[in-house]
Backbone as CSV, one residue per row, in Angstrom:
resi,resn,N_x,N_y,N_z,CA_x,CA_y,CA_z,C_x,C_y,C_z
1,UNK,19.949,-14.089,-4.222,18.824,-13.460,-3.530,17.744,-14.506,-3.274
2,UNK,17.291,-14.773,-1.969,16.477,-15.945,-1.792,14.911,-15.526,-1.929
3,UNK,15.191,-14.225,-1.396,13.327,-13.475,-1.482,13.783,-12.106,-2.292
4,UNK,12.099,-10.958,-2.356,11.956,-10.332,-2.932,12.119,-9.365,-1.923
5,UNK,12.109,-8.200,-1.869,12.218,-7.509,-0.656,10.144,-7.048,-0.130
6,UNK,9.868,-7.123,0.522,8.524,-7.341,0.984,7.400,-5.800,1.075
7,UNK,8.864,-4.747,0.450,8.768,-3.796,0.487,8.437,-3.404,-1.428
8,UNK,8.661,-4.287,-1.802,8.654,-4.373,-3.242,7.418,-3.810,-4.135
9,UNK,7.177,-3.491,-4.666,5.683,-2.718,-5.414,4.978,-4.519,-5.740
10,UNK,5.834,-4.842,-6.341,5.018,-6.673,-6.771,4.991,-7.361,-5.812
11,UNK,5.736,-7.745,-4.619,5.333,-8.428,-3.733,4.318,-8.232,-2.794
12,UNK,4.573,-6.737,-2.630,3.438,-6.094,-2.104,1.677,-6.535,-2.432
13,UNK,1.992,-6.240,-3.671,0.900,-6.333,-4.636,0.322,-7.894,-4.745
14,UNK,1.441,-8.787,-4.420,1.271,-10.297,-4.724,0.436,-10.475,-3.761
15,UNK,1.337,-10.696,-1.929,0.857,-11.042,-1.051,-0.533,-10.215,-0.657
16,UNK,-0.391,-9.237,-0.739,-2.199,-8.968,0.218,-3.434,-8.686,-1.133
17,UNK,-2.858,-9.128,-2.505,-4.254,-8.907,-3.504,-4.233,-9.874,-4.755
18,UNK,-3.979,-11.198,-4.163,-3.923,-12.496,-4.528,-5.481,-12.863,-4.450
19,UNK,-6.065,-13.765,-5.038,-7.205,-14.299,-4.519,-7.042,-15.398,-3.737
20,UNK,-5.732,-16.489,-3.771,-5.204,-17.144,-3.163,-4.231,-17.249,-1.559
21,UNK,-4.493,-15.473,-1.410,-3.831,-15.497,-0.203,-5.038,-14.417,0.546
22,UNK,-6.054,-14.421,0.353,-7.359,-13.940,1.077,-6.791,-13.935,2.901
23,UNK,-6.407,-15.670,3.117,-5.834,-15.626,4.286,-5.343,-14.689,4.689
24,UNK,-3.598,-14.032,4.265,-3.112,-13.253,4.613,-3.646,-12.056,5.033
25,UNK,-4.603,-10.925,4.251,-5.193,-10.107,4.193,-6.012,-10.049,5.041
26,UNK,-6.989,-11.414,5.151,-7.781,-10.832,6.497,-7.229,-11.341,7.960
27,UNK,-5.705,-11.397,8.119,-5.247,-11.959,9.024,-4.453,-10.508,9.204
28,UNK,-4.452,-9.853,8.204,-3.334,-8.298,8.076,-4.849,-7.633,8.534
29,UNK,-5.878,-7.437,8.352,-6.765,-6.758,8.720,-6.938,-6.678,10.355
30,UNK,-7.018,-7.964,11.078,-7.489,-8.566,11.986,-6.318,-7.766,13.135
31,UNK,-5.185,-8.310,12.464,-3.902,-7.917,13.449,-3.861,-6.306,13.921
32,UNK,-4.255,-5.299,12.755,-4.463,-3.883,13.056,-5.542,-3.084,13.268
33,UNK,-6.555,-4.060,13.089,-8.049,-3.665,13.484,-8.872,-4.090,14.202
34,UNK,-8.364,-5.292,14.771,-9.542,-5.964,15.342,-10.735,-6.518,14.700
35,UNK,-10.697,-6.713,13.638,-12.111,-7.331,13.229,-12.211,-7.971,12.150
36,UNK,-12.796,-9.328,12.057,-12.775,-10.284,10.890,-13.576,-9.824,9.867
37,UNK,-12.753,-9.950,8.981,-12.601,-9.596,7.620,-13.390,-10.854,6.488
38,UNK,-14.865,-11.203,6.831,-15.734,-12.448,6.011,-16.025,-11.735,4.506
39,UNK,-16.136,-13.198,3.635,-16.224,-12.932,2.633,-15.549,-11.403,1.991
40,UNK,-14.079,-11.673,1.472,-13.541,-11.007,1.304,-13.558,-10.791,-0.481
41,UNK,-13.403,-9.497,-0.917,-13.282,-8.884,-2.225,-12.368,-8.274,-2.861
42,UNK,-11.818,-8.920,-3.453,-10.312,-7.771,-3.607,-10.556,-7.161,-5.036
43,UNK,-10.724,-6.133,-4.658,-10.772,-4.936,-6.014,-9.937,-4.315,-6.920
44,UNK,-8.669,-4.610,-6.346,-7.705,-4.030,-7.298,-6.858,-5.605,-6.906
45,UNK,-6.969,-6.255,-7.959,-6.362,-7.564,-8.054,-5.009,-7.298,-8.607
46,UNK,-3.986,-8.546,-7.787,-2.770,-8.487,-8.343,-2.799,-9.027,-10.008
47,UNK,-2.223,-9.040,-10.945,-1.842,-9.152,-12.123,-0.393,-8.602,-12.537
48,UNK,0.121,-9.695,-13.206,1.951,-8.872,-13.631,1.207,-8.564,-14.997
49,UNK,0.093,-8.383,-15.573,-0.338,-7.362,-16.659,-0.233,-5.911,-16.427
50,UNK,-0.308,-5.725,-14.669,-0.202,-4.562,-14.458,0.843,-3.552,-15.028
51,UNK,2.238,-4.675,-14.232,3.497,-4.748,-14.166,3.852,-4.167,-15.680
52,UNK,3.704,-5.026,-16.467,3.701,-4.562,-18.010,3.595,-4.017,-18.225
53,UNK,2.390,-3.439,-18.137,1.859,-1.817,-18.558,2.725,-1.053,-18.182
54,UNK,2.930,-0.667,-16.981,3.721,0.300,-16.123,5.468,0.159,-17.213
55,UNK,5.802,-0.981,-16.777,7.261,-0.980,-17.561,7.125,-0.558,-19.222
56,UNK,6.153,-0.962,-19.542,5.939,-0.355,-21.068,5.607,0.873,-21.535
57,UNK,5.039,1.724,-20.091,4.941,2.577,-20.395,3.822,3.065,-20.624
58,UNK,3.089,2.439,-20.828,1.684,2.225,-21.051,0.563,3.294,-19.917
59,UNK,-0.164,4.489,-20.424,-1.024,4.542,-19.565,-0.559,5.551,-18.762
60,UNK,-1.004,6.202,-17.869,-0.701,7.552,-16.828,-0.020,7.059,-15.858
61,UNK,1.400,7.186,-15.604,2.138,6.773,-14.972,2.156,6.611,-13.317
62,UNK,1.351,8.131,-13.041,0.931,8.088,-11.425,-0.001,7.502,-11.097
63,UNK,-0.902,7.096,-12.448,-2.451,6.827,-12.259,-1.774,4.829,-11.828
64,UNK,-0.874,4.578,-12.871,-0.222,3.256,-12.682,0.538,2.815,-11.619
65,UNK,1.578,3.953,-10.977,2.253,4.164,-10.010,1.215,3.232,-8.602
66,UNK,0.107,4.050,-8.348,-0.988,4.151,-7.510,-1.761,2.450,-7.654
67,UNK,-1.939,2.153,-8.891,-2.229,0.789,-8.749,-1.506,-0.132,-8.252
68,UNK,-0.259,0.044,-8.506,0.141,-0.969,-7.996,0.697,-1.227,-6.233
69,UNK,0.713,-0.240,-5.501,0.950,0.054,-4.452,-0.345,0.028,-3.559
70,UNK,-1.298,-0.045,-3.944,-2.525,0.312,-3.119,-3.260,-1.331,-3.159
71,UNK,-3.451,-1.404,-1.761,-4.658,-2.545,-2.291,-5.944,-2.681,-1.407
72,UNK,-7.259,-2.348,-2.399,-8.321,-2.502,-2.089,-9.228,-3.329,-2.142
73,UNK,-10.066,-3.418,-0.852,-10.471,-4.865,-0.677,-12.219,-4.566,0.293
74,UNK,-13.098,-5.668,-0.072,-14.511,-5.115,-0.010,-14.731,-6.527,1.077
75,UNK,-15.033,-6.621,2.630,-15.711,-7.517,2.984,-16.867,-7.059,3.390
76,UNK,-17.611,-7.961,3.880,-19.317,-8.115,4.586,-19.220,-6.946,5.328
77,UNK,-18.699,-5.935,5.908,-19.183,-5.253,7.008,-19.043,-3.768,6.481
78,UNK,-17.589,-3.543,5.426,-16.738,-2.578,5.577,-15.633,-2.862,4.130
79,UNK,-15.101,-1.902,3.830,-14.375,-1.508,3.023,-12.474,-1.576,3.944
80,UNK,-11.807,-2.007,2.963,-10.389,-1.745,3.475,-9.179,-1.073,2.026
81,UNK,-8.393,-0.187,2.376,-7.340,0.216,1.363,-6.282,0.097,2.504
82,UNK,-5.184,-0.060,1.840,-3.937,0.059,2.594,-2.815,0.622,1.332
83,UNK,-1.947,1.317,1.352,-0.647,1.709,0.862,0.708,1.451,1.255
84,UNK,1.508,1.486,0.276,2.971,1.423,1.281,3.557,2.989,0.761
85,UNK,4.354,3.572,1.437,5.523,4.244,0.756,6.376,4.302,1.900
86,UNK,7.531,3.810,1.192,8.780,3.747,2.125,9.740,4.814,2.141
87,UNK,9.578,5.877,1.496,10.233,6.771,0.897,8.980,8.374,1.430
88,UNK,10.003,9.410,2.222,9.318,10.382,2.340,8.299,10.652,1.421
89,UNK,7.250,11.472,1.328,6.737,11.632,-0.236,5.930,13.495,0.603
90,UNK,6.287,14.081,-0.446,5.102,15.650,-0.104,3.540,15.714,-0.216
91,UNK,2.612,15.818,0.758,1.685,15.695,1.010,1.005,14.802,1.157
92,UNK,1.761,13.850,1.912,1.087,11.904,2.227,0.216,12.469,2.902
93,UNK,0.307,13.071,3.902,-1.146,13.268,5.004,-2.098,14.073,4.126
94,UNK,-2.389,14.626,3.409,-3.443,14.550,2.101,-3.735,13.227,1.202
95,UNK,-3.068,12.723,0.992,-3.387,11.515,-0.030,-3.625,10.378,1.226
96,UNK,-2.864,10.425,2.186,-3.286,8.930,3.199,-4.757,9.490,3.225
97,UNK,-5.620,10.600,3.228,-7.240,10.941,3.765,-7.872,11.112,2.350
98,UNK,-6.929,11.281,1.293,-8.088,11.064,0.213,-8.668,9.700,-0.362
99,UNK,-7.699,8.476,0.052,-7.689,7.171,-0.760,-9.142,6.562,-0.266
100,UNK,-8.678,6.927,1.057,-10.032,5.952,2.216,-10.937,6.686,2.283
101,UNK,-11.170,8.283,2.341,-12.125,9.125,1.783,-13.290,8.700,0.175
102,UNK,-12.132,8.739,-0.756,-12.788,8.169,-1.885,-13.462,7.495,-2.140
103,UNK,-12.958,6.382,-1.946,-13.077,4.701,-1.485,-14.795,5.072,-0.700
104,UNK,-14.857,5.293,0.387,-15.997,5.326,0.931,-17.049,6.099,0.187
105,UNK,-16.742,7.308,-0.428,-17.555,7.959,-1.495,-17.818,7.306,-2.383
106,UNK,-17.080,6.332,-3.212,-17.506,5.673,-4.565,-18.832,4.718,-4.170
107,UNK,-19.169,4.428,-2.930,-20.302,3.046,-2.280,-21.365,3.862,-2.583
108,UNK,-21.351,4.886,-2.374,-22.325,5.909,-2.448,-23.448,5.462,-4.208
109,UNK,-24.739,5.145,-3.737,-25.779,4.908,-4.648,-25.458,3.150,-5.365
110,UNK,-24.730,2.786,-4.464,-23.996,1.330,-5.376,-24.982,0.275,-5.043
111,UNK,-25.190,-0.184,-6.338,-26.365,-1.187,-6.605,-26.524,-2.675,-5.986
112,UNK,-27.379,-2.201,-4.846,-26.849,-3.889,-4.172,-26.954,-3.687,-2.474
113,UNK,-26.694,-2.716,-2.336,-25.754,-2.185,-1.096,-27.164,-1.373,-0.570
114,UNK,-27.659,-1.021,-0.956,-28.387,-0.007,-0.346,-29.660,-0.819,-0.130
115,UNK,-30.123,0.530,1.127,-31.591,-0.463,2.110,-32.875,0.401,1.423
116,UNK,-33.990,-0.154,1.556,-35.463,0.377,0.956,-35.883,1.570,2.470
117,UNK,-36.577,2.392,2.290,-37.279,3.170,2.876,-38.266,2.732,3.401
118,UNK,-38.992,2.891,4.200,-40.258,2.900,4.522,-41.548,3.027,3.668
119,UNK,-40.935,4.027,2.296,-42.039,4.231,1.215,-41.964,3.444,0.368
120,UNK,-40.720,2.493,0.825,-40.074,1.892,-0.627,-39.803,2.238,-1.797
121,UNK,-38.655,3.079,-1.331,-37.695,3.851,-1.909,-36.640,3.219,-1.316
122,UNK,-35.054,3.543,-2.473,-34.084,3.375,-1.898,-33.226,4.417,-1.447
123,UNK,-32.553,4.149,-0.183,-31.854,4.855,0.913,-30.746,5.174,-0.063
124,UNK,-30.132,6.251,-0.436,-28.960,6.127,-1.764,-28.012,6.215,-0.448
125,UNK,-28.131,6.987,0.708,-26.500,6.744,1.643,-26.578,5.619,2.121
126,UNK,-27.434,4.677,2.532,-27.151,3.655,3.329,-26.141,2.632,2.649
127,UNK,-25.742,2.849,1.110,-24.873,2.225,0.809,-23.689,2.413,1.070
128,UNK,-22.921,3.353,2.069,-22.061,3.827,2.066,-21.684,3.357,3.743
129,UNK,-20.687,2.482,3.363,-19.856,1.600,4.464,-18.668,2.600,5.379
130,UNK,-18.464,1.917,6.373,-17.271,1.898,7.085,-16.093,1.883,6.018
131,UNK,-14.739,2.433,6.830,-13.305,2.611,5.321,-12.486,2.045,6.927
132,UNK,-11.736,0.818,6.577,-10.424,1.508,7.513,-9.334,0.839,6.225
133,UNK,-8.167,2.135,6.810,-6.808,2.240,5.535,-5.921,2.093,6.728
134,UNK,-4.794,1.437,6.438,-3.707,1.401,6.655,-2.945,1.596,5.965
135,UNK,-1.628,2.685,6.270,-0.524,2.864,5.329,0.983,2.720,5.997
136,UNK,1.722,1.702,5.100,2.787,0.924,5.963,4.174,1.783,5.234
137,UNK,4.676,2.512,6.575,5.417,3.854,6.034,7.023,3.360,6.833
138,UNK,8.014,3.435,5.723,9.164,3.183,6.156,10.416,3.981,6.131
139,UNK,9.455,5.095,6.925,10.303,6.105,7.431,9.406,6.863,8.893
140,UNK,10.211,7.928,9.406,9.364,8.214,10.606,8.182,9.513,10.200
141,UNK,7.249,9.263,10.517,6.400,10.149,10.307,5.878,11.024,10.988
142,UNK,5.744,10.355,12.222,5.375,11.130,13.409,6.406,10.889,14.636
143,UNK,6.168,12.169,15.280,7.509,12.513,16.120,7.453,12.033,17.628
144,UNK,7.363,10.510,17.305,7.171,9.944,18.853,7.834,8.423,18.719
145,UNK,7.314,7.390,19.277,7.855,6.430,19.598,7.341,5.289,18.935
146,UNK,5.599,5.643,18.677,5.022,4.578,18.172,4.927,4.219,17.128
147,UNK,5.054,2.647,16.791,4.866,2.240,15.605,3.688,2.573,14.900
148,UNK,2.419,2.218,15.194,0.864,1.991,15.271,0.159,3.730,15.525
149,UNK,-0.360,4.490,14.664,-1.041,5.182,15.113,-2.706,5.145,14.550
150,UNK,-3.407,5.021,14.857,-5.099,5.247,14.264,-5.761,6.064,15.164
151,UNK,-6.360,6.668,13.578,-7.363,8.082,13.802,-8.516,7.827,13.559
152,UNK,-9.392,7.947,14.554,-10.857,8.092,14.381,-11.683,9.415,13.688
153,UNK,-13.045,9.645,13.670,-13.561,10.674,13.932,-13.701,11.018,14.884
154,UNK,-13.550,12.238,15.663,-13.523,12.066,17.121,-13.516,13.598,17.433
155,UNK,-14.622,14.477,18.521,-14.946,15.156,19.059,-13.478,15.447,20.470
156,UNK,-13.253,16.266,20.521,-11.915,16.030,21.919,-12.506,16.763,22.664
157,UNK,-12.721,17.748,22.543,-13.683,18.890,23.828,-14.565,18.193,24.602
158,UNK,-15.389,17.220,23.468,-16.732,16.233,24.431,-16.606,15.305,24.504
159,UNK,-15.548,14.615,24.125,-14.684,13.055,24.395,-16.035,12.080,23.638
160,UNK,-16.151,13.072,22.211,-17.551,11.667,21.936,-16.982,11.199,20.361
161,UNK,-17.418,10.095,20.075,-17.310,9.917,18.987,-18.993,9.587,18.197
162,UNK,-19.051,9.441,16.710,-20.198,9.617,16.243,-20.856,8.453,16.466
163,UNK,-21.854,8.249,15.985,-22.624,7.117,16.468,-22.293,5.638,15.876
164,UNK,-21.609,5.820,15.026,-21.209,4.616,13.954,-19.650,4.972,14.013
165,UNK,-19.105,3.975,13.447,-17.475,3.863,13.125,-17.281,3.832,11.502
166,UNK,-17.403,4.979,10.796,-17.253,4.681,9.698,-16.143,5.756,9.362
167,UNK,-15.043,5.233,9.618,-13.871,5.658,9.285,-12.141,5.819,10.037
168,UNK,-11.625,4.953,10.012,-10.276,4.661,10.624,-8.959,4.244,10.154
169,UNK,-7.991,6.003,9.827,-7.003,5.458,9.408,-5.940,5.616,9.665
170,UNK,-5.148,3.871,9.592,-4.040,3.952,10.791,-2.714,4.083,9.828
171,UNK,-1.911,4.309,10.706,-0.033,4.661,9.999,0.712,3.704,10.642
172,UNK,1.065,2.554,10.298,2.380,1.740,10.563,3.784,2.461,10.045
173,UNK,4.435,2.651,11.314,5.745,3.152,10.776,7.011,1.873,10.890
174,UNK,7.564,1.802,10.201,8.701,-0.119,9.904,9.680,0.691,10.715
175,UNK,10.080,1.975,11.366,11.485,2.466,11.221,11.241,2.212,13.141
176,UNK,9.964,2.131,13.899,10.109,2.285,15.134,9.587,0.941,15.707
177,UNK,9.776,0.404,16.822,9.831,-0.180,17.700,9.273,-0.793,18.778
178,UNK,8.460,0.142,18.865,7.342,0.083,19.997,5.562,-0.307,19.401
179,UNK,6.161,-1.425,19.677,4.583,-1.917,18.860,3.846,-2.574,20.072
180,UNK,2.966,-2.796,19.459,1.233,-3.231,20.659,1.362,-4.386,20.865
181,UNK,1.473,-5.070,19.965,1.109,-6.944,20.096,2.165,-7.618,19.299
182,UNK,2.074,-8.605,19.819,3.147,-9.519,19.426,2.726,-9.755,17.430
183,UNK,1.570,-9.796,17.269,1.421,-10.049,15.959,1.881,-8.975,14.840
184,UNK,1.557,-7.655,15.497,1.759,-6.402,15.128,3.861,-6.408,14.903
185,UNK,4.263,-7.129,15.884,5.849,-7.098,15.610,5.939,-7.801,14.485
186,UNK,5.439,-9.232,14.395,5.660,-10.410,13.206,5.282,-9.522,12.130
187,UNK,4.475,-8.787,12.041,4.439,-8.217,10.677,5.680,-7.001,10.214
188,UNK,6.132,-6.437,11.295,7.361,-5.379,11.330,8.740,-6.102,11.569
189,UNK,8.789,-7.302,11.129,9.836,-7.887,11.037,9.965,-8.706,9.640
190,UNK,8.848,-8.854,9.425,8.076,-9.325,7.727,8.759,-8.542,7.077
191,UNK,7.945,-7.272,7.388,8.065,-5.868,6.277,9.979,-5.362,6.498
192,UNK,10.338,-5.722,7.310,11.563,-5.428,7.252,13.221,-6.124,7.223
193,UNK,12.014,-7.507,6.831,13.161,-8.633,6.394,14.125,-9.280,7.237
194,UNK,13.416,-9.082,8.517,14.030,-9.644,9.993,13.837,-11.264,10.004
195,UNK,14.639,-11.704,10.724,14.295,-12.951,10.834,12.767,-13.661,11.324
196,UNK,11.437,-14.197,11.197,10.666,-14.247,11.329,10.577,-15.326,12.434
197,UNK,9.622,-14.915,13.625,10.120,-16.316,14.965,9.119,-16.942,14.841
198,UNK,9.417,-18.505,14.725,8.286,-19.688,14.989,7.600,-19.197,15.037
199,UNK,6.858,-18.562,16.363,5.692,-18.181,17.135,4.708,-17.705,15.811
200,UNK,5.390,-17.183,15.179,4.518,-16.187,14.191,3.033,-17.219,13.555
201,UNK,2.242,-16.332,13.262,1.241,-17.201,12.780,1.471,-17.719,11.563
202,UNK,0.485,-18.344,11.376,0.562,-19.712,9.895,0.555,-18.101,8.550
203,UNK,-0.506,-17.306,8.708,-0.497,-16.607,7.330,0.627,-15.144,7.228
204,UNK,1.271,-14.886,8.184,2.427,-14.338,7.792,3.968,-14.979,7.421
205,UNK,3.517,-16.625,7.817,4.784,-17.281,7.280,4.463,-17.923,5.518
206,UNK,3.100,-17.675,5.507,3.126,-18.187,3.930,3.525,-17.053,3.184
207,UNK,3.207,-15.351,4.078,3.615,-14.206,3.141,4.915,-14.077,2.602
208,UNK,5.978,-14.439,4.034,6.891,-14.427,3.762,7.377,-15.613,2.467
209,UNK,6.348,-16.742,2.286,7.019,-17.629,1.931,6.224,-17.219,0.191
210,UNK,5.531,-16.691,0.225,5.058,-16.225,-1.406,5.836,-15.533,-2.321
211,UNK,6.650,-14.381,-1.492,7.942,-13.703,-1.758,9.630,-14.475,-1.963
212,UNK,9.617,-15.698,-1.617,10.633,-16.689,-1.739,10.991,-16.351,-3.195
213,UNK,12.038,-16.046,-3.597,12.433,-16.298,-4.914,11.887,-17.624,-6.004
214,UNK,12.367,-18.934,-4.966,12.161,-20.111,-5.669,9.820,-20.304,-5.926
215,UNK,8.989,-19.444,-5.201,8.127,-19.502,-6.153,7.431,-18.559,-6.486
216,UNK,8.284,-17.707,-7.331,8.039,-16.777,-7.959,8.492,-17.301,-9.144
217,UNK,7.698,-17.323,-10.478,7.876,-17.612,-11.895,8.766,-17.115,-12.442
218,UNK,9.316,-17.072,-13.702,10.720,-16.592,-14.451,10.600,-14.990,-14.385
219,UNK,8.795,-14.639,-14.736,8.495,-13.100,-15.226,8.563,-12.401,-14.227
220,UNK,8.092,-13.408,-12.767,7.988,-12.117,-11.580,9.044,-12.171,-11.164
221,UNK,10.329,-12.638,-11.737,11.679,-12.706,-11.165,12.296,-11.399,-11.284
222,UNK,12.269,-11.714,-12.660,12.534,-10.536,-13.802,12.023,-9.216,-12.994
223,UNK,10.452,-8.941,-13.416,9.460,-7.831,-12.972,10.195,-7.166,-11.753
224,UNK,10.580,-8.257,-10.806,10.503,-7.653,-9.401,12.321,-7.225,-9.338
225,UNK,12.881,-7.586,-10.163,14.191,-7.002,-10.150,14.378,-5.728,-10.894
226,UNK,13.433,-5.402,-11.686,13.360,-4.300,-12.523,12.753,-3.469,-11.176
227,UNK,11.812,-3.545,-11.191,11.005,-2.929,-9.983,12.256,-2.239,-8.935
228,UNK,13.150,-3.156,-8.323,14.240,-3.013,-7.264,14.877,-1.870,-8.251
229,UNK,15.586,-2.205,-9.109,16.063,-1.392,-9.867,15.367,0.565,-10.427
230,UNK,14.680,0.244,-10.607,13.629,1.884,-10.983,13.329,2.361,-9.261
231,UNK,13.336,1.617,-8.562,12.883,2.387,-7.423,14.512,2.952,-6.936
232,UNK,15.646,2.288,-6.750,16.954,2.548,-6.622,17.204,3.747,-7.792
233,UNK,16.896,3.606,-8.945,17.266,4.789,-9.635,16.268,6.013,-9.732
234,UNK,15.142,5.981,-9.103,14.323,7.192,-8.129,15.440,8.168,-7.457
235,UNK,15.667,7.099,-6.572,16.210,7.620,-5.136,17.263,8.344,-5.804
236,UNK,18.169,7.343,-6.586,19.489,8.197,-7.098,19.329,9.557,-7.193
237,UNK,17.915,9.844,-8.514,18.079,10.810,-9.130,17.444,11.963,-8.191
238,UNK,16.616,11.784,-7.719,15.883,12.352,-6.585,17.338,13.095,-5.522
239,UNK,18.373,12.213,-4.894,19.383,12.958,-4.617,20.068,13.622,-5.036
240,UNK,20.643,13.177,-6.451,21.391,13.822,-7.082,20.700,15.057,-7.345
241,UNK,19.573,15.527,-7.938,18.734,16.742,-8.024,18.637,17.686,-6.171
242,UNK,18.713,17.076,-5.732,18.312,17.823,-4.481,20.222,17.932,-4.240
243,UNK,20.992,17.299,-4.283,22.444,18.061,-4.230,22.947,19.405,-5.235
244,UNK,22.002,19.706,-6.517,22.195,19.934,-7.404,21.439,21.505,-7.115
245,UNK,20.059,21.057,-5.928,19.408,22.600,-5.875,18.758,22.328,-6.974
246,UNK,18.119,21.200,-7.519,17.004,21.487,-8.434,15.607,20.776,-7.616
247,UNK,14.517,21.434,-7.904,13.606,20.521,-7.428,13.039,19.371,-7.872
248,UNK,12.042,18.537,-7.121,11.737,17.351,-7.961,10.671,17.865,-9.438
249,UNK,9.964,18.841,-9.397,8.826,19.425,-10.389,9.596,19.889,-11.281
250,UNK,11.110,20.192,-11.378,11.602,20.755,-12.382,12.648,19.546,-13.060
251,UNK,12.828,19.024,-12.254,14.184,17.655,-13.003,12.619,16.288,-13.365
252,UNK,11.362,17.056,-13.490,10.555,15.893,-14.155,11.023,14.274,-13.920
253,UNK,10.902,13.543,-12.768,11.765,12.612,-12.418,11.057,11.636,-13.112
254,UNK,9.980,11.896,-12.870,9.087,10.345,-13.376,9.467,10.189,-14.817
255,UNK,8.956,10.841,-15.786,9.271,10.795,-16.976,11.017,10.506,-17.257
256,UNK,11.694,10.984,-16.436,13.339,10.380,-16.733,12.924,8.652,-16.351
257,UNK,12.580,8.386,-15.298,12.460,6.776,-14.993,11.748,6.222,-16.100
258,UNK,10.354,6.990,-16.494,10.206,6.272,-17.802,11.092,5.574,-18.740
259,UNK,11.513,6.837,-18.932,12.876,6.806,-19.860,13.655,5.507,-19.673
260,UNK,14.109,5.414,-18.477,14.985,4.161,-18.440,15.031,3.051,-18.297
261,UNK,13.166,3.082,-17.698,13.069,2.083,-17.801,12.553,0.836,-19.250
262,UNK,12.672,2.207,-19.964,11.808,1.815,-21.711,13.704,1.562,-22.351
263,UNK,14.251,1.833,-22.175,15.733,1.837,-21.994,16.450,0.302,-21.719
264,UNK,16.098,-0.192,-20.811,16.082,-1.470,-19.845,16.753,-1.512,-18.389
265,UNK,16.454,-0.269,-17.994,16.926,0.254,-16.694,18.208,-1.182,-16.734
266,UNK,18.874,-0.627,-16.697,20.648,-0.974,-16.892,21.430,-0.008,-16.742
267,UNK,21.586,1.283,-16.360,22.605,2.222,-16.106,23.581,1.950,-15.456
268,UNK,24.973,2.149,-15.988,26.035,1.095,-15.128,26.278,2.860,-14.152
269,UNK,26.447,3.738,-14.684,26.713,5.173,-13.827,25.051,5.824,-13.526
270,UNK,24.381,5.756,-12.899,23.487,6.269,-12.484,23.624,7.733,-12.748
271,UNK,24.228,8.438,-11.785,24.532,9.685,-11.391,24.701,10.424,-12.882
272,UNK,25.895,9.817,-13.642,25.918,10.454,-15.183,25.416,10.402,-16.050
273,UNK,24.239,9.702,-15.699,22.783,9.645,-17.207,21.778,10.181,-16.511
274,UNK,21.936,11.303,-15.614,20.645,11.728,-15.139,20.436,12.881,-15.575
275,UNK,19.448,13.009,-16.565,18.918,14.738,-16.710,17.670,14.959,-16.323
276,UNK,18.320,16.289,-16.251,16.775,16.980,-15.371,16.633,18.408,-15.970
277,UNK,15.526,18.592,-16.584,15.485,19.538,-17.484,13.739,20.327,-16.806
């Protein structure tokens, strides 16, 4: 195996919430938003301490799940989150509007951020920024053609939008085709392990090249093969239960992956060590 798959919870996590690959991120910002991304903040920093935790078990599993998949990031103008899930999931279009929702609520009264009054007093909303989220979905979500969709706030009867832009969030789908810009492809050929063409810019060829097996350390070798592994034995069990007519709330899936993976996720029969109780 020469790379990691780019779809990976750790690579994920590597390339866009590195402090060392800032590049990438505001070059991933730029490509789907239009707008430079200065003095950048990354808030939920990569760490394979994370990694640990999670495999150990350690800690609220969805609450851990969620860290490591999400990455949030604070520049000069505006706030950014992005997610991946490659895998259907029940009620994404609730959680894609709560992350970047949140996110913009937490600025709210934040020390630093906020402007004085006229009485000199402080403005407690003016701390509260612009959100745009992107969530890079590798399956079809919406029932059309496009890769790229972003949602504004937006009036349709009076074709107006509000006076400010504080809030835009877009859906990359990996499974379609029809993309906007040439940069917008280099990244849907990234994310989907296509061959990457010259042309591509300088910071999606270092992404690809951060994910290289050869420099990735002994642990994130390890990490990210376990990772491949628990997400493959998801899916298993997740089918096998839905052939079975059980649901996912009743075959408790997460807590079985716990399980195996405290185990050393090694199941040579998948299918015959799966309970669901």
């Amino acid at each position: 195996m020469n790379q990691i798959s780019p779809t990976n919870d750790l690579a994920f996590k590597k390339v866009f919430a590195s402090e060392e690959n800032k590049d990438i991120l505001q070059g991933f910002i730029n490509d789907f938003f239009g707008i430079i991304a200065e003095d950048i903040e990354i808030l939920s920093p990569y760490s394979i301490d994370i990694f640990k935790k999670w495999i150990a078990g350690g800690g609220d599993i969805n609450e851990l799940r969620q860290t490591l998949r999400d990455i949030t990031a604070s520049f000069k103008t505006a706030d950014f989150v992005s997610e991946l899930q490659i895998k259907k999931s029940a009620y994404f279009d609730e959680r894609s509007l709560y992350y970047p929702l949140k996110r913009f609520c937490e600025n709210y009264n934040s020390f630093g951020k906020m402007q004085m009054s006229p009485d000199g007093k402080p403005n407690l909303y003016s701390s509260l920024r612009p959100v745009y989220a992107l969530n890079i979905l590798g399956y079809n979500h919406f029932n059309d053609d496009e890769a790229l969709r972003i949602f504004e706030l937006y009036d349709p009867k009076r074709n107006k939008s509000p006076n400010k832009e504080l809030l835009r969030i877009g859906y990359f789908e990996l499974t379609k085709a029809k993309i906007e810009t040439e940069n917008q492809q280099y990244w849907r050929d990234y994310f989907n392990k296509g061959e990457l063409s010259p042309n591509a810019p300088d910071y999606i060829k270092k992404a690809r090249g951060v994910i290289d097996f050869a420099n990735l350390n002994e642990e994130e070798r390890n990490m990210s093969e376990m990772m491949e592994k628990a997400a493959a034995t998801l899916q298993a069990e997740k089918d096998y239960c839905y052939l079975e007519g059980i649901s996912a709330g009743e075959a408790n899936i997460l807590t079985r992956i716990k399980k195996l993976i405290e185990e050393g996720l090694l199941p040579e029969e998948t299918l015959q060590q799966v309970v669901c109780s």
